[in-house]
C-alpha positions, 0 to 999 in steps of 0.5 A, spaced: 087 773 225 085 770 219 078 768 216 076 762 220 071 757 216 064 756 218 064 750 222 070 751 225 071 750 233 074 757 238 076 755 245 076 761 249 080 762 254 080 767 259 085 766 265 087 771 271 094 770 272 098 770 279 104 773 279 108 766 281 114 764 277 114 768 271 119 766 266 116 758 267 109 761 266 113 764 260 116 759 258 110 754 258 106 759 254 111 759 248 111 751 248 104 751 248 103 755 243 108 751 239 105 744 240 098 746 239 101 749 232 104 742 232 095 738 232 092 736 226 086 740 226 089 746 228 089 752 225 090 759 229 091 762 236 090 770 238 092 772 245 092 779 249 094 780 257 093 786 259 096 789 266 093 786 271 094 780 268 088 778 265 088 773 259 084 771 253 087 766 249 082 764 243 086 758 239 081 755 233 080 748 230 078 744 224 073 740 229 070 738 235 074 732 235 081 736 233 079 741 240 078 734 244 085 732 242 087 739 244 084 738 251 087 731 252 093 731 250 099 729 255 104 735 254 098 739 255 094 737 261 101 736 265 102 744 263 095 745 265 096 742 272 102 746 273 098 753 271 092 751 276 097 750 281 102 756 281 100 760 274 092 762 274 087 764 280 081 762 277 080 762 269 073 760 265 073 756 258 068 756 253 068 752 247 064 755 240 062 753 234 063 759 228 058 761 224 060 767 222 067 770 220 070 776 217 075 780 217 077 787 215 084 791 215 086 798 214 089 801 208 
């Protein structure tokens, strides 16, 4: 993860998965993680899921406005209407401005 400048916008995402169709939940996955990178405003994504398949996805934007389009985006609510049918058993969103950021690497 990169440095995200002051002001910039975080959308948490923390998602428990079933275990219903695997390879569309992957499949799905990567284009959203494709077509987010595509989004004016966009500027990175980190992701985790551990083994009993909870998930935290954090995706950053330049604005509140560039994290709305995001939210509204066709591709994207068809996508995330399939993971509240099949793919999630519950997630929460949370949306935050930056005011700080650092980061550190180990030589």
């Amino acid at each position: 993860m990169s440095t995200h400048p002051k002001g910039s916008i975080a959308v948490i995402f923390i998602a428990q998965r079933t275990e219903r169709d695997e390879a569309g939940y992957a499949a799905a996955a990567q284009r959203m993680e494709e077509l987010a990178g595509e989004q004016p405003g966009y500027l990175d994504m980190d992701h985790t899921r551990g083994g009993d398949g909870l998930g935290i996805t954090v995706s950053y934007w330049a604005d509140e406005g560039s994290a709305k389009a995001w939210r509204d985006h066709n591709e994207h609510a068809a996508i995330r209407d399939q993971g509240r049918d099949k793919w999630y058993s519950h997630y929460s969103l949370h949306v935050a401005e930056i005011t700080r950021s650092y980061d550190w690497t180990k030589r």
